[in-house]
Phi, psi and omega in degrees: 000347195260352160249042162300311204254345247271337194246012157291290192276042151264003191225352174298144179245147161328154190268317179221128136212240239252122183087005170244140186245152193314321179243141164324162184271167202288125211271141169304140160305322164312313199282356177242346173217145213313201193261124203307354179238032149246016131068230205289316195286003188286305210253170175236105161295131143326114184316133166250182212244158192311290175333323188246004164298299186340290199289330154319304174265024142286331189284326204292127177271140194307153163225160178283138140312100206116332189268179181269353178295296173336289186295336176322314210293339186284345202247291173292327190275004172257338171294322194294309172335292208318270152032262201294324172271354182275314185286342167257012155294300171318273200315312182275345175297299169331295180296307194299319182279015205039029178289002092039288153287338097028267178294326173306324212266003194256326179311298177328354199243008194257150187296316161245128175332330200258339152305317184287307157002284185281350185287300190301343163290355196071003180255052187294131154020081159241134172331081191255039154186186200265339150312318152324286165316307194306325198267307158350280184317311197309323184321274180328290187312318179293331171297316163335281156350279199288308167084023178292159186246157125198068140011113187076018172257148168228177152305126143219032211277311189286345188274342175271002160311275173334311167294281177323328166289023188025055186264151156317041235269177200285125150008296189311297211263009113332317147312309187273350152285266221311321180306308164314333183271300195295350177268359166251006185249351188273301162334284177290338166309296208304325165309307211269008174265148188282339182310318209282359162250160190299324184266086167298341143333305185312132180297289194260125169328280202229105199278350212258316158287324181291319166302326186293326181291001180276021187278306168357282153097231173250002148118020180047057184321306153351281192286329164294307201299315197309314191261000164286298160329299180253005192222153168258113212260021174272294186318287216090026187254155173283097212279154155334317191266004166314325174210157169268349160313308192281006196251309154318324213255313186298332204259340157330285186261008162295326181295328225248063183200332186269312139325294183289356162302296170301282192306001173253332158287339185259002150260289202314326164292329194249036127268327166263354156266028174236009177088345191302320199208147184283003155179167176291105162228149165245154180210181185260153114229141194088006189089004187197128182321132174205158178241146164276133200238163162276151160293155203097332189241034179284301179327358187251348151278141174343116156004038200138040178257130163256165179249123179293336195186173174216156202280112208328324222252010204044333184304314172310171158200142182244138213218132172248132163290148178338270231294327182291316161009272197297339188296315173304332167304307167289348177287304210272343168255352153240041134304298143342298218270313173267013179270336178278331172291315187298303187300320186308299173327309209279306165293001159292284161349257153019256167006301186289331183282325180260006143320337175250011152007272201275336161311332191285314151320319178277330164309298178319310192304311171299310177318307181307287208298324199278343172279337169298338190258279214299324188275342134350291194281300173303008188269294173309325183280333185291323208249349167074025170257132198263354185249089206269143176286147195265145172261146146270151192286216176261343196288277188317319179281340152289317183285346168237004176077158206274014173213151201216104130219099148253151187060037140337132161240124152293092207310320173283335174287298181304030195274339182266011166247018199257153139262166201330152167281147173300133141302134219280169189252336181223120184249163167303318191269020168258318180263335174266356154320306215280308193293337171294326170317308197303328183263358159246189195294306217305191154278355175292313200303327172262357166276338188286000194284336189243084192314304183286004176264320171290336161289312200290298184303324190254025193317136175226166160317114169263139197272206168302173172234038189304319190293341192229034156279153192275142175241154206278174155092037171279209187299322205289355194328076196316182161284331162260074187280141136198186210234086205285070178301138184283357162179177210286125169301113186246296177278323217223129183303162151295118159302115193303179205239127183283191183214099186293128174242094208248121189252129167309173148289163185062038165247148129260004179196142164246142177222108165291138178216215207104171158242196213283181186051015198266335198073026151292319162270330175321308187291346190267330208277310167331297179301307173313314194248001152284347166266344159276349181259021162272332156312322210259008199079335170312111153325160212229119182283120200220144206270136162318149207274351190268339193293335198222034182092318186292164164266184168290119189249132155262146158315112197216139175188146178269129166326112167251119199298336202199112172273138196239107170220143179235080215243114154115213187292296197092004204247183198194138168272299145359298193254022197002077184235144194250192187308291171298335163321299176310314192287309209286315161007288204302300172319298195300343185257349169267349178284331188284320159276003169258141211228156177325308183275042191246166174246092205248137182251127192214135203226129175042054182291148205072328185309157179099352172241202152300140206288294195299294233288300190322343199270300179309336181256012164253332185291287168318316177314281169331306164297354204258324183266327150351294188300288181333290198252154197290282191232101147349053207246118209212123173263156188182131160288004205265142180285331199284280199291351145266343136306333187275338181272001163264164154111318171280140194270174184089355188262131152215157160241147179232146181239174181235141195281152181218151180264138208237322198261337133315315180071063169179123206314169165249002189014059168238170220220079197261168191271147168053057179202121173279170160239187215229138164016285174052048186302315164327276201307305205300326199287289189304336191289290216258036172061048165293182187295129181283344155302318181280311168318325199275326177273008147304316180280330178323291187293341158288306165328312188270359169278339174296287177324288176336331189054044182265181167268189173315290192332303190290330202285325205281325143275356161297307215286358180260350156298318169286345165267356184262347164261358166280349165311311171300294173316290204303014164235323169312288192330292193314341209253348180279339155307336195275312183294004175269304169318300166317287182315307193299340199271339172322292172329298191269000159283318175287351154302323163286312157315321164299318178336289193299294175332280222289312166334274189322316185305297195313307195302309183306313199276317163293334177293308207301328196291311176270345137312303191250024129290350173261341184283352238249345187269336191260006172272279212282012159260336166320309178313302194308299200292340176292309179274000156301308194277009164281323197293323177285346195099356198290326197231142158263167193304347186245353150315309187307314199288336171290319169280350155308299191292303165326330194281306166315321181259347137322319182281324203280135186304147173295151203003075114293337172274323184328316193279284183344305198265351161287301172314340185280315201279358173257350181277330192284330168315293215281317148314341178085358181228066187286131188239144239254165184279302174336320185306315201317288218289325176282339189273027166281141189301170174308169177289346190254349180293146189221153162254141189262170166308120170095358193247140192271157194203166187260102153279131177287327166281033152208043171077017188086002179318140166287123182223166187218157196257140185252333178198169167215139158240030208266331185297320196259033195037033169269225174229158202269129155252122189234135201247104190259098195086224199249012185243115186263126146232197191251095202223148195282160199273348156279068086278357212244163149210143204274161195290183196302111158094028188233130177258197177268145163223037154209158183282146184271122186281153194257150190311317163270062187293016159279334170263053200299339183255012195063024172310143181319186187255342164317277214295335170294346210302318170330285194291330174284303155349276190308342175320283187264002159318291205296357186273309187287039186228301168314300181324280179338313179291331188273336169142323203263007156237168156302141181253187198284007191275006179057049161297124207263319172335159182268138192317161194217133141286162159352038246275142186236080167329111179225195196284348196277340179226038188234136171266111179233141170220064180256126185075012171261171172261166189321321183268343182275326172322266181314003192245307145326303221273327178322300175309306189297333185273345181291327187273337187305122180298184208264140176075357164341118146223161204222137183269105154242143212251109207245338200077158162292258184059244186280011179054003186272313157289011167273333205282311174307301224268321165325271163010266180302323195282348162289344202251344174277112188294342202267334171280118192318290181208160187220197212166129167278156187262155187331299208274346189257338164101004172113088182186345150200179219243132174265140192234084167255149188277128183304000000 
């Protein structure tokens, strides 16, 4: 065994030695502790169970009230608050100013997993004092320079884990440490060539990678050769010359593989020219060379042949022959044999890697920083900024003031005029793929140790690479947000119009103003994350100096310990904080983290409230923050705070310009001028009602002429909405009592309704009662005219017992309906007559009505009528027209109207008897009498006649509204299609008005039409009176 290893271990190196130094060199803190704005959220405590928070504060010992233990405790739990708001003052300022996004767009530039790694955690480098930053820049700019590759660097962190845990590891990835050490050993040449700086004079180049690269050491040469020598690390195969055991154990069985090769093919030639098997093949099963032969003819082999398998079908059988036996035998133990050797190696190796653990850790860790840099410095060439910006001292920032970037670019608006970001080298769906490998059984499971070997081995479709691109719209959103482009974009974005942010000196607090969609928080948000990313080492995107005229300005700003921002709504439902909750939330946690040196951005300060009081707790803020804090920057609508900042020293304002006579920002930034809203012109620029704009402006005018204050326009403004409050609650109550009648309304509709329902069903029994009555009226009938005929009776007996028979015959409330139709046309003519009058006001015994003369029906409640025709001389009936209604009425129903006298004598019932002849002598004529009284009955409805009709009896039929159809101003299919509905709904003996009009006949013509086509109309008719213009309809 010991001369297995020999030439393995003839390559162990020692854990330190002479130019590798025993502990690492000192590491950045970024690479070792979470990400600096992830504060309190960094550790997770395990959640505990009710039972053991109890008994934990049971456990915890008490202190008195009052004692010093006490206030101790009280001194740490206001120290810790403090604490906890100072680390979410950070975190959200971050998350608000998007820098997030940010570090996505810088991960794209990086070179290694473990370099993108850190960008996509968000925890790239900032600075935490201005040497730091200073040295950060110095990085990037030498990264610039230098131009580093690295190629052949891998993940290798977990496999170098793994190895100290005394795990094996795979060929592969044991290939991807030596590689990884030669691309940190190429990484240090380049630090140490004099070529990779502009000076080559210079001794050291580049001090600032090279300090970062020392971790590097000399790349553990050793331990790369040791491991070049026995594994080939593009394949992952193991070489031969790894142990001389193994080199022994391969060429064993390469000789005795080259025998059994021959002895299997020279049976596999002599079986198949003897039929045994359909042709020379040799095959494997079982891990062993075999020939297939048919069944039946195994027994033609040699004495001690075994069979390995046999084929689904049976027919086959697989024959290893005797002579072969042993050759297989020996194939299979010294398989055995280099397979045992190959491991030994692989745990030697192993072994070696993990004696180099933590150096190996310190390589990585410098590969991380210098890819970190390196992505840096491409991110500035991507962003076209070629300079890193100067910090000022304190000196400089009082005589020029503390921030000089003019034509400022806000690196996420510009990203979309920019080209494509590189895909990133490391995705989210990439490390959690490598960690499901790691945790399963396959051959995947020791490549995963190598995220990029477990990609390789595992290809899948990579989709766009929009997820791990930075995106606009994050938390931070202001109320003017906008994407201030100098013009409209059309195939290729436009380059947003920069902003020069020249804060004078002796200023601490800017209070910006304008209006909305104006770019005021764009400037603010603009200002926020290039000064973190001058912390963070990054270069800052500055507009060419010809877009705006100018000479060349360089990039200056004073160091800030802390960017502070309170930005976007704030408000949460969850944490039940409303808008303005939210703002103050926010505040509270940045005056408890601002320090002289900090820079806090306040986006609409005061807003979410009362107008006065918000102005006043923004004016206190603000003085507050004077003090505190290095720089201000506060955006705001308030008129109080663009008085205090021309008037307070230390103050100044700037606005953002707007074009008036465009109605549409210019997004420039001009200095010491406040602006002024222009809430009027944007609401008209995006096509408001142009009535309200004018009368918005009337009323800002006339609170301007006034000269009131704020204070005063803000109670004008609150007295006119509490009386427009006021209006708008009368209206509703005048709506609700409107609301009320109509429903009022429609209940008593619904009540007649159900009354008409009820009517109908009564009026259908009487319809079939007296249709079973309809054999015994006419015999009734019969025997009146008989005993007229005989004489037994006289003509005004007959007529009385007629008339008795006719009110016995008539369906229940038909007179009802009648004297109700009567009594509302005599309402609606004025000449409704009280009921005594009713009873008395039949006309003389000689009166007849002439054609054209208005007359009183008594059965219709005294209703006013005008007469159309008359036949009463020849003993017929009167047609009298009531309304919109003709009916057929006996001259005793009739009476003449008020103040009308008779002016003919009333012809006798025997107008045959001119001499007073006896009642005998009359019959004849008293007969034809009462034919004609029972003939008049027959016509009204109310007996049956003698034809044996079977049919059911008819009243009076009275048009109203309820059995009037009107389709006048439809067309012929809409017509008909009503005249359908109504007769398909219409009850059985139904009759129905439908009123179509003349004009051009064609909706007359549709509705005939249809109504021919309807199995349910008996018969249909024009009615007399209309002129061809409705149509009567009756229902089976």
């Amino acid at each position: 065994m010991a001369a297995r290893t020999a030439c393995v271990r003839q390559h162990q190196l020692p854990v330190a030695q002479a130019g590798v130094p025993q502990v690492p060199p000192v590491l950045p803190p970024w690479l070792l502790a979470p990400a600096p704005w992830q504060g309190v959220q960094a550790v997770k405590q395990p959640r505990r169970s009710v039972l053991q928070h109890v008994a934990a504060k049971a456990a915890a010992p008490t202190s008195r009230p009052g004692s010093r233990e006490s206030e101790l405790t009280a001194a740490g739990d206001a120290d810790r608050q403090q604490h906890e708001a100072r680390q979410a003052a950070v975190q959200e300022s971050l998350q608000l100013l998007e820098w997030p996004a940010l570090c996505r767009q810088v991960a794209c530039f990086a070179q290694t997993p473990m370099g993108a790694e850190v960008a996509l955690r968000y925890a790239l480098p900032v600075g935490r004092s201005r040497a730091e930053s200073e040295q950060l820049l110095q990085q990037s700019a030498e990264a610039q320079q230098a131009r580093l590759e690295f190629s052949g660097a891998y993940d290798i962190r977990r496999a170098v884990d793994a190895a100290a845990q005394q795990r094996v590891l795979h060929p592969m990835v044991l290939g991807a440490i030596a590689t990884t050490l030669g691309a940190a050993s190429r990484l240090q040449a380049r630090l140490n060539s004099r070529e990779a700086g502009r000076d080559a004079s210079r001794e050291h180049t580049l001090p600032a990678l090279r300090e970062l690269g020392a971790g590097i050491g000399d790349a553990l040469p050793q331990l790369r050769q040791a491991i070049e020598q026995c594994i080939q690390p593009q394949e992952g195969r193991i070489l031969d010359e790894a142990s001389p055991a193994l080199a022994e154990a391969r060429a064993a069985r390469r000789q005795n593989r080259a025998e059994l090769r021959a002895e299997m093919d020279r049976w596999a030639r002599q079986l198949h020219a003897q039929g045994v098997s359909e042709r020379a093949q040799v095959v494997v099963r079982r891990d062993r060379l075999c020939i297939p032969v048919r069944r039946g003819r195994q027994g033609e082999l040699p004495k001690g042949s075994v069979s390995l398998a046999a084929s689904e079908s049976g027919n086959t059988l697989y024959m290893e022959p005797a002579p072969a036996v042993k050759l297989n035998n020996a194939e299979m133990a010294l398989a055995g044999r280099e397979a045992e050797e190959e491991a030994a190696v692989l745990r030697a190796l192993s072994s070696l890697v993990a004696q180099h653990a933590q150096q190996l850790h310190s390589v990585l860790a410098a590969i991380t920083a210098l890819d970190v840099a390196s992505s840096r410095a491409r991110h500035a060439a991507w962003l076209g900024a070629t300079s890193p910006p100067r910090f000022l001292s304190e000196e400089e920032a009082a005589a020029g003031g503390p921030v000089r970037l003019p034509r400022a670019w806000h690196p996420l608006l510009l990203q979309p005029c920019l080209p494509p970001l590189p895909a990133p080298l490391l995705t989210e769906e990439m490390q959690q793929q490598a960690a499901r490998d790691e945790l399963s059984s396959g051959p995947l499971a020791d490549l995963a140790l190598v995220p990029e070997l477990a990609a390789a081995a595992n290809p899948k479709p990579v989709g766009e690479v929009g997820s791990s691109l930075p995106k606009r719209g994050g938390k931070g959103g202001g109320s003017d947000e906008a994407d201030p482009s100098g013009g409209s974009s059309g195939g290729k974005a436009a380059r947003p119009q920069p902003v020069d942010l020249l804060v004078p000196p002796g200023v601490a607090v800017v209070a910006v103003t304008g209006p909305n969609t104006g770019g005021k928080t764009a400037s603010l948000k603009t200002l926020g994350l290039q000064c973190l990313m001058a912390k963070a080492g990054l270069f800052l995107p500055q507009a060419p100096a010809e877009q705006q005229g100018a000479g060349e300005a360089p990039q200056a700003l004073l160091w800030f310990d802390q960017v502070l921002a309170d930005l976007g709504d704030g408000q949460s439902l969850q944490q039940s904080l409303s808008t303005f909750s939210g703002h103050v939330r926010r505040i509270r946690n940045v005056l408890a983290a601002a320090t002289p040196q900090s820079l806090v951005l306040l986006d609409e300060v005061g807003s979410g409230t009362d107008p006065a009081e918000g102005a006043a707790l923004a004016a206190a803020l603000l003085e507050r923050l004077q003090r505190q804090a290095a720089l201000t920057y506060a955006t705001t609508h308030h008129a109080e705070l663009k008085e205090l900042a021309a008037t307070a020293p230390g103050f100044v304002n700037a606005s953002v310009e707007f074009d008036v006579a465009s109605l549409r920002p210019t997004y420039r930034l001009l200095w010491g001028a406040a602006g002024e809203s222009n809430a009027l012109a944007v609401a008209q620029g995006l096509g408001f009602a142009p009535s309200v704009v004018d009368a918005a402006r009337q009323v800002a005018q006339e609170l301007h002429h006034s000269g009131r204050s704020a204070g005063q326009r803000s109670q004008l403004l609150q007295a006119s909405l509490l009386e427009q409050l006021e209006e708008a609650r009368g209206l509703a109550s005048q709506a609700a009592a409107a609301r009320a009648a109509a429903e009022a309304a429609a209940a008593a509709a619904q009540h007649e309704l159900d009354a008409a329902k009820q009517q109908q069903a009564a009026l259908a029994r009487a319809a079939s009662e007296v249709k079973g009555a309809g054999p015994a009226a006419q015999q009734r009938v019969q025997r009146v005219l008989a005993d007229a005929r005989a004489g037994r009776i006289g003509p005004r007996e007959a007529e009385e017992r007629l008339r008795e028979l006719e009110r016995e015959a008539a369906p229940p409330d038909s007179s009802a309906a009648v004297r109700l139709f009567g009594l509302r046309a005599a309402a609606q003519d004025g000449g409704g007559l009280e009921e005594d009058s009713l009873a008395s006001s039949s006309g003389g015994e000689g009166w007849v009505p002439a054609e054209g003369e208005t007359v009183r029906v008594l059965k219709m409640g005294g209703a006013a009528g005008r007469v159309v025709s008359s036949s009463a001389r020849s003993g017929g009936k009167v047609s009298v027209r009531v309304g919109s209604l003709t009916v057929e009425l006996r001259l005793s129903d009739l009476a003449p109207a008020a103040g009308t006298a008779a002016r003919q004598p009333r012809a006798a019932m025997a107008a045959s008897s001119k001499s007073g002849s006896a009642v005998g002598g009359s019959s004849g004529s008293s007969a034809g009498s009462l034919k004609a009284a029972a003939k008049q009955l027959r016509a009204r409805g109310s007996l049956n006649s003698g034809s044996g009709d079977k049919g059911p009896s008819q009243a009076v039929t009275i048009q109203t509204s309820r059995n009037t159809l009107d389709v006048r101003g439809l067309s012929g299919e809409e017509a008909a299609a009503e005249v359908q509905s109504a007769v398909l709904s219409a009850p059985s003996g139904w009759v129905l008005f439908v009123v179509h009009g003349v004009g051009r006949g064609l909706v007359r013509a549709a509705v005939l039409e249809q109504l021919k086509r309807l199995s349910r109309v008996q018969k249909y008719e024009t009615e007399e009176n209309s002129k061809g213009g409705c149509t009567v309809v009756s229902i089976k």
